[in-house]
SEDRENSE-359613 format. One record per residue: residue in three letters; x, y, z of N, C-alpha, C in turn. Coordinates in steps of 0.05 Angstrom, whole numbers, plus 5000, padded with zeros to 4 digits. Atoms other than C-alpha are relative to their C-alpha. Layout:
residues N
ALAXYZXYZXYZ...
end
This chain:
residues 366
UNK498950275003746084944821500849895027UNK499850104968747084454879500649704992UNK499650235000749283784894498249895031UNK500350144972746483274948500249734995UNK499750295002749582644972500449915027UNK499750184986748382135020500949785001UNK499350295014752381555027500749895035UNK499450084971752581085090501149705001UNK498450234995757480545104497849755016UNK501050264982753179845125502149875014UNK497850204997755979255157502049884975UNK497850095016763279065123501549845011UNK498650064977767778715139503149874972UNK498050095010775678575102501549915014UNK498750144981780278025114503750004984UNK497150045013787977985098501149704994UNK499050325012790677375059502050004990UNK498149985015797777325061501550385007UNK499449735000802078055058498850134976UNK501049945018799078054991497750094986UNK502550005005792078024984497950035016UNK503049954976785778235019496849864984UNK502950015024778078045003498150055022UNK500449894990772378285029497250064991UNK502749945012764578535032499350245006UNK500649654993761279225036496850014995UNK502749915010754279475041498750345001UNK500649675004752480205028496950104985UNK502749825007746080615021501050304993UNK499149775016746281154975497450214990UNK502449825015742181814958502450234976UNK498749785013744282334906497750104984UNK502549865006741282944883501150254993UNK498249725021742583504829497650235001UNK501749795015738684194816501750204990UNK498349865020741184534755499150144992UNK501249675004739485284741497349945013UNK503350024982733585304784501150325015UNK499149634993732486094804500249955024UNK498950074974734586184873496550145019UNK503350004988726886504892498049665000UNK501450385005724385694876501449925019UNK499450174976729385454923499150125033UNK500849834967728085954982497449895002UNK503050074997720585794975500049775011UNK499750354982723084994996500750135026UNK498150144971727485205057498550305021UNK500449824976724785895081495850015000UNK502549974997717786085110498550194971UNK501149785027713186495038500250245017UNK499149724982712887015089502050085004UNK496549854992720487195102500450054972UNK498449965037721587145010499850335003UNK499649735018720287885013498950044978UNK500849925022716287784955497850134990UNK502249825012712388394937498850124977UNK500249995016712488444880500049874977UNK499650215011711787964809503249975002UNK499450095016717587574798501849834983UNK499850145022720487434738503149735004UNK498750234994723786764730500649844968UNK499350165024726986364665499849745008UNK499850284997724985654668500649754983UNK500250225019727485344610503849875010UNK497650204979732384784637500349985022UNK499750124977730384764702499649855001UNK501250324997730984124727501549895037UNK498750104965731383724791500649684997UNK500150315015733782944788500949945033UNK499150174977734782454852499149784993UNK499950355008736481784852501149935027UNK498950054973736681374913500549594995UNK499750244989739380624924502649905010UNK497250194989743980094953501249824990UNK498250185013749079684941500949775025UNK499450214990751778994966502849924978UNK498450085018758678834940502649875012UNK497850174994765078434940502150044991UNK496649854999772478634936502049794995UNK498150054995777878454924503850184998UNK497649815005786178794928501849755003UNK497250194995792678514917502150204997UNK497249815008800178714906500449814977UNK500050175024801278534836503350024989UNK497450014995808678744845501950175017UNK498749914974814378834896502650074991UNK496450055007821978964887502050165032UNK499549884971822779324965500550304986UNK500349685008822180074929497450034984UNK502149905009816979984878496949795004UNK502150244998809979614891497850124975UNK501750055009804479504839497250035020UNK502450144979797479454868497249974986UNK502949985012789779354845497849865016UNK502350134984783279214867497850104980UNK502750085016775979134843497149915010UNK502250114992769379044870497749984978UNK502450045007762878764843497750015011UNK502549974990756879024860497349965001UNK502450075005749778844867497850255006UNK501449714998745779544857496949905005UNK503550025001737979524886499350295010UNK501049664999735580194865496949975008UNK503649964988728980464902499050194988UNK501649865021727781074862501250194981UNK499249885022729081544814498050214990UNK501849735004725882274802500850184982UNK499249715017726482794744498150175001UNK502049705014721883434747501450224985UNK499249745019723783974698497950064973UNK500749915027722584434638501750064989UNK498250025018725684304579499150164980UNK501449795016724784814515498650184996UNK502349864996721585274542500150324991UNK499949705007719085924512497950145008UNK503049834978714786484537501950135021UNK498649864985715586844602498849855016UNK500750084986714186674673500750095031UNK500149814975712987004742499649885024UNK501150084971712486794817498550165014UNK501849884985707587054858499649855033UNK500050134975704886934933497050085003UNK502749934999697086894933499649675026UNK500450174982694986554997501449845021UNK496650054985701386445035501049764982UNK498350215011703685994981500450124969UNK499349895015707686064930499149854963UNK501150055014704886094855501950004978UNK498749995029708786024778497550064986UNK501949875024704586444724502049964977UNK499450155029706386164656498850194976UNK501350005028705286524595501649844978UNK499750195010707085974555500150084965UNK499449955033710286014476500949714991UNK499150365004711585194481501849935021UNK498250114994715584744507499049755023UNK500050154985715584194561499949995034UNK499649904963715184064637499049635005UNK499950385004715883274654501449975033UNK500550094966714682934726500549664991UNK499850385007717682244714501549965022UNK499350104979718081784768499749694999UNK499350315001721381084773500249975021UNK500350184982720780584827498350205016UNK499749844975719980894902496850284982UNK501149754999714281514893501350135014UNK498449924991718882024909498950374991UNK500849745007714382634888499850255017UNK500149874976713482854959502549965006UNK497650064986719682854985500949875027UNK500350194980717982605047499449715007UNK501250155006716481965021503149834996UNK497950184995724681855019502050025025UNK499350084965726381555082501949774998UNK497750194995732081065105499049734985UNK501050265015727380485089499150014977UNK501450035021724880655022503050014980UNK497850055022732480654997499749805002UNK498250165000733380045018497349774980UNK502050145018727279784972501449944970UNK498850065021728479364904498250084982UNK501649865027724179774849501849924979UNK499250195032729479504796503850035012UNK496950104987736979194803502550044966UNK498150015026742979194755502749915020UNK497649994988750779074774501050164989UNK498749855002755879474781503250025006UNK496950035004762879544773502250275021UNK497649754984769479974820502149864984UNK496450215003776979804795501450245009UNK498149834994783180154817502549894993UNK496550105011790580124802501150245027UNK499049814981795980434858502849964990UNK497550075002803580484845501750205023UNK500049944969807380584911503650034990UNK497050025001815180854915501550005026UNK498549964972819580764980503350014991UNK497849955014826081074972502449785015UNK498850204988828880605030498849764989UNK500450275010829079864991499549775026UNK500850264984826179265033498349864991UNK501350215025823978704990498249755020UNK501550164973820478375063498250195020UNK501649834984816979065082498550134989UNK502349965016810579035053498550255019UNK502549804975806879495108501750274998UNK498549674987812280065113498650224977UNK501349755022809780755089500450044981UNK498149845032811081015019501450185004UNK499149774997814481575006498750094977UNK501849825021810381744943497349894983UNK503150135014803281414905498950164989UNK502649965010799581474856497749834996UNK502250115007793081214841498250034990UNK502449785019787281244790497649735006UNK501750204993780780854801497650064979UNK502349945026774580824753497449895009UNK501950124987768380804795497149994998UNK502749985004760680644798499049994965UNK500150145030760880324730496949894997UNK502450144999753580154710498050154998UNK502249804990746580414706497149845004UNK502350044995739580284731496750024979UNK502249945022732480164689498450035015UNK502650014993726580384721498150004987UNK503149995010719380274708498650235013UNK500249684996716781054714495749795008UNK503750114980708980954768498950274989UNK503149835017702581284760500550335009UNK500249744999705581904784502050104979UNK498149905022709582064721498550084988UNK501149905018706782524666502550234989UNK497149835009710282914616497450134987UNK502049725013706783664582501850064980UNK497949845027707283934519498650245008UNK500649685004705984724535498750104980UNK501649895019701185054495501450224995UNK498849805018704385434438498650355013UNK501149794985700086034477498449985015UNK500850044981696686164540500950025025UNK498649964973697286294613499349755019UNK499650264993698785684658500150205034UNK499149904965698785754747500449805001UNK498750334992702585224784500850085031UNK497949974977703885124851501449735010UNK497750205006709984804861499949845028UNK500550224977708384404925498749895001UNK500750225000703284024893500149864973UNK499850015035705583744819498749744998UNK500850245004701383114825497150084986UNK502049985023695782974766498150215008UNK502649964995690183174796500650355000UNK499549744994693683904815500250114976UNK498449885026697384024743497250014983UNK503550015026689383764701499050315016UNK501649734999686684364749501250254992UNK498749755012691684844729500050154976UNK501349925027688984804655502649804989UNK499350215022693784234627499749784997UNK502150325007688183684615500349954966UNK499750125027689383714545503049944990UNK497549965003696183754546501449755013UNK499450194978697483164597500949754983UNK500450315003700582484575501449875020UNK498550234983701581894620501749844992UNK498250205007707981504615500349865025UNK498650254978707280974671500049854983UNK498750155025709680414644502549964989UNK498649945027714880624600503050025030UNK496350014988722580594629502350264995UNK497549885009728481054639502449895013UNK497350194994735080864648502450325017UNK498849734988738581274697503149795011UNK497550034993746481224703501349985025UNK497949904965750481094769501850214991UNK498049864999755081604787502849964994UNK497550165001760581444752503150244992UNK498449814992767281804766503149944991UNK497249955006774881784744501150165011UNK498849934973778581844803503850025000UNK497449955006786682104801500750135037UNK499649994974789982114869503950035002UNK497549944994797282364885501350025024UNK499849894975801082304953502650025010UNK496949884981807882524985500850065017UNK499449874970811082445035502350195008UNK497849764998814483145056502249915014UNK499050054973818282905120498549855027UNK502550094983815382435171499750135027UNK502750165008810182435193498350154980UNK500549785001808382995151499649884964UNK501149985037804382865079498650234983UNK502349845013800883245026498849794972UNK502350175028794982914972499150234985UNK501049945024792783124910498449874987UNK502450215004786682874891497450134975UNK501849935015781883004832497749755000UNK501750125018774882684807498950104986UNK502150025022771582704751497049904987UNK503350045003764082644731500049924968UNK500250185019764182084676497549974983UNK502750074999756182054673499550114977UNK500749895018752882184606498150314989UNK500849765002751582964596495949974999UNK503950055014744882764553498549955012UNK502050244982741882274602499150255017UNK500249974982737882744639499049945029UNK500650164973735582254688501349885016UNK497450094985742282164725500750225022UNK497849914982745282434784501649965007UNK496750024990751982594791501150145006UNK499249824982757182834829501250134984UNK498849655016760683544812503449944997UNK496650085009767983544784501050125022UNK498949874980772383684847503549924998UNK496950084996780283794859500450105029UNK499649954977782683824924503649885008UNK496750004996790083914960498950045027UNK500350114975790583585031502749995012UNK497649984976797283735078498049775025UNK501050044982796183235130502349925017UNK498550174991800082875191499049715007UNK501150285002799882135197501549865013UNK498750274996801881665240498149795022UNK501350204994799981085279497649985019UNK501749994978795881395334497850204998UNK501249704991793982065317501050094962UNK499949955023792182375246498450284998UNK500249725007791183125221499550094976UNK500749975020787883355161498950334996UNK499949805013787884045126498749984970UNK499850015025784383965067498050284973UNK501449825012782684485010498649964979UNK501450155021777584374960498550094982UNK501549845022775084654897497949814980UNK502150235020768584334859498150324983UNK501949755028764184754800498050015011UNK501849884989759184774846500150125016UNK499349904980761284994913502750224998UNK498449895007767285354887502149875027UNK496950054994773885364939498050025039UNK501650114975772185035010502649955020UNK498150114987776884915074499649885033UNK500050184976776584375126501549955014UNK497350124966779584045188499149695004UNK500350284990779583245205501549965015UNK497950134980782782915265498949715005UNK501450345002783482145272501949955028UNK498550114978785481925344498749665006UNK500850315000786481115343498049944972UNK500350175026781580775300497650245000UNK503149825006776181425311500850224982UNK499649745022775981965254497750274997UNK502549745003771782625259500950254982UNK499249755011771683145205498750224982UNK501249825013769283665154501249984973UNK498349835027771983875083498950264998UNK500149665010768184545092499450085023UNK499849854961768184675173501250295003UNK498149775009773085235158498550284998UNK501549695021769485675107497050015016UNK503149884979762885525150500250225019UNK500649804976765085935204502350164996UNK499249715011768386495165496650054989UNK502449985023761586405124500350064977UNK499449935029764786425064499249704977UNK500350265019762485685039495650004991UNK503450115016756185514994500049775005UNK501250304990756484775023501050005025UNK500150044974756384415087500949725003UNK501850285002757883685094503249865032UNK499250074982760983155150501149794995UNK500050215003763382615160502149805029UNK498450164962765982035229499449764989UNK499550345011767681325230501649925028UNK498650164984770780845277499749734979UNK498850225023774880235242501449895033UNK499950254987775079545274502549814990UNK498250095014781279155264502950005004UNK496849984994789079085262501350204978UNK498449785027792779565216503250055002UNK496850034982800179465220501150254985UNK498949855008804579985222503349975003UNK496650014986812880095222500850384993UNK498649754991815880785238502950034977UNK498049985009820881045198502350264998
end
C-alpha cells in the first residue's frame, strides 16, 4: 500500500481588508496516487532493474484487489477569511474558497474478484504474470489525459482540461488569548482550535480508446506483461474474447476530500505544540478516487517573528510513525515531516517541502 502526492502552489496572491477580513486567489496543480495491496515483487519490477528481483524461482502472487488509481488536475480558486467575532480574549474566525477544478486525467488498473492462482516469472529480462484463471475481472479505465504509460504525465498534461467541475474548502477557527485586548487583533493566541472540510466535489471523465475492462475466463491460463497493458498486448495474451471496450462511457472520480481537526498551544513563548489530525472523507466504493491516508500528527515547535522550528511527529495507516525537522528564517521555510526516520532508515516514506512568502505579516511580542 502506498500513497503519492503532488501538490504545487501557482501564482497567489491575498490582500487584507480592514483587521478583519482578507480575500484572495490561488492556483495549484495537483497529482495523487494510491496502490492498494499490490505484492511488493510487482512494485520492485517498476523501480528496480528484473535482474537485481532475485527471482529464481515461480512466484506466487494473490491478485484479487489489486489496484492502482491516479488522478491528476488543477485548480483556480478564490477565498475568502474573516473574524466573525472579537471580545480581546475570544475571536471567532472562517473562511472558504471556491474552486474551479480542470482535471487532466484519471487512471484505474486493477483486479477485482478474482479467483484462481497466479505466478510471476522473468522470461526474457522482463517480467511476466501467469494466470490460471477461475474468473473474475482486470479493468484498464482511462479518463481524459492517456495516462497508461506513465510517462505521458508531465507538468503540462496536468494542466490540460479533459473535464471541469467546482469545488468547495470551508473552515471555522476559535482563537483564546488569556491577556484581554479588544484592539489587538494580530497578537498571538494562547490556544486554537480549528476544523476545516476540504476538497468538496468530484470530477466526470469521459474514459479514451485506451480503456477496456475483462471478464476472466471461468478457466484457463492467461500471460501478461505488466509494462505493456495496452489492447493490442492484452488481445495477444489470449483475452480477444474476453475484451470489452468502454470508451465513451464516464466515471466519476471524487476529489480528495478530507476532515481536517487542528489543535494549538501555546506552552510559554515562543514555545508551541499542534495537534493535528485528517481524515479521508472520500467514498470507500468509488474505486476510481484517490485519496489521501488518515494521518495524526503532534508538532512542538518555536515561533516567532524571525526564526521558526519545527519538530513534527507523524503517524498515517500507510507510512506508520515518521519524524521530521522544519526551519523558517524570515519569510523562507525548508523542511521534511520524515527527514528524521530517513536517516535512521526507519521510515517507509519520503516527502519535502520549501517556500518563500511575499508580504507584510504583523507581529506583537508578548
Amino acid at each position: 500500500n502506498a500513497r503519492l502526492n503532488i501538490d504545487v502552489l501557482g501564482p497567489s496572491a491575498f490582500f487584507k481588508i480592514g483587521d478583519k477580513h482578507s480575500v484572495g486567489f490561488f492556483t495549484r496543480v495537483r497529482a495523487l496516487g494510491n496502490i492498494n495491496d499490490i505484492d511488493a515483487k510487482l512494485i520492485q519490477s517498476y523501480i528496480s532493474d528484473v535482474k537485481n528481483m532475485e527471482l529464481r524461482n515461480n512466484y506466487s502472487i494473490n491478485l484479487k484487489n489489486q489496484e492502482v488509481v491516479l488522478h491528476g488536475f488543477s485548480e483556480f480558486g478564490l477565498s475568502w477569511a474573516g473574524e466573525l467575532y472579537f471580545d480581546g480574549h475570544n475571536a471567532i474566525k472562517a473562511g472558504a474558497s471556491v474552486k474551479y477544478i480542470m482535471g487532466a486525467g484519471n487512471l484505474y488498473v486493477g483486479f477485482r474478484d478474482f479467483a484462481g492462482s497466479a505466478s510471476l516469472t522473468v522470461e526474457n529480462d522482463k517480467l511476466k504474470v501467469n494466470i490460471d484463471s477461475r474468473g473474475g475481472n482486470f479493468e484498464v479505465l482511462n479518463g481524459g489525459t492517456d495516462l497508461v504509460k506513465l510517462s505521458n504525465l508531465s507538468s503540462s498534461s496536468l494542466l490540460g482540461k479533459e473535464a471541469s467541475t467546482m469545488g468547495l474548502d470551508l473552515g471555522v477557527v476559535y482563537e483564546y488569548r488569556f491577556d484581554g485586548c479588544r484592539t489587538c487583533h494580530n497578537r498571538p493566541h494562547d490556544f486554537k482550535v480549528g476544523l476545516s472540510l476540504m476538497d468538496i466535489g468530484n470530477v466526470q471523465y469521459k474514459l479514451n480508446k485506451q480503456s477496456f475492462r475483462y471478464q476472466l475466463p471461468a478457466s484457463g491460463a492467461i500471460k501478461l506483461s505488466l509494462d505493456d497493458l495496452s489492447e493490442e498486448a492484452l488481445t495477444k495474451a489470449g483475452l480477444t474474447t474476453a475484451t470489452t471496450q468502454v470508451a465513451g462511457r464516464t466515471v466519476k472520480s471524487s476529489l480528495p476530500t478530507t476532515l481536517n481537526l487542528s489543535v494549538d498551544y501555546r506552552v510559554a513563548r515562543p514555545f508551541f505544540v499542534n495537534l493535528a489530525t485528517r481524515f479521508n472523507l472520500t467514498n470507500k466504493s468509488n474505486a476510481y478516487t484517490a485519496a489521501y491516508a488518515n494521518e495524526i500528527s503532534l508538532t512542538p515547535r518555536l515561533e516567532s517573528e524571525f526564526l521558526g522550528a519545527y519538530l513534527p511527529l507523524t503517524y498515517n495507516q500507510i507510512s506508520k510513525t515518521n519524524v521530521g525537522l522544519a526551519l523558517r528564517l524570515g519569510p523562507f521555510v525548508v523542511g521534511s515531516n520524515t527527514i528524521l526516520s530517513n536517516l535512521t532508515k526507519s521510515a517507509k516514506e519520503f516527502n519535502f517541502f520549501f517556500g518563500v512568502r511575499f508580504g507584510h505579516r504583523a507581529y506583537q511580542s508578548m
